[in-house]
C-alpha angles and dihedrals in degrees: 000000000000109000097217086204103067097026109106097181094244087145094220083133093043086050097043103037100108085205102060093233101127122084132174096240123211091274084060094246129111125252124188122228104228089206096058093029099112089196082243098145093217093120095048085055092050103044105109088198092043086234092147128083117171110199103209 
């Protein structure tokens, strides 16, 4: 889950998701496809805001 709120669509999680299932939407924050998301936790260590929060 992306909290809208702290994200600040920097892109570091888009950058850094080895599954490619994480995209900068139109409202220039990321959102995470639950289908691709591997439950991997690398974007939540590389969110400099700590906007991201997998449930696993």
């Amino acid at each position: 889950m992306v909290d809208k709120e702290k994200c600040i669509g920097c892109g570091a999680c888009a950058s850094a998701c080895p599954a490619g299932a994480i995209k900068i939407g139109k409202d220039g924050k990321a959102e995470i496809d639950k289908e691709l998301c591997i439950k991997c936790h690398t974007c939540e260590s590389v969110c400099p805001m700590g906007a991201i929060k997998i449930e696993d």
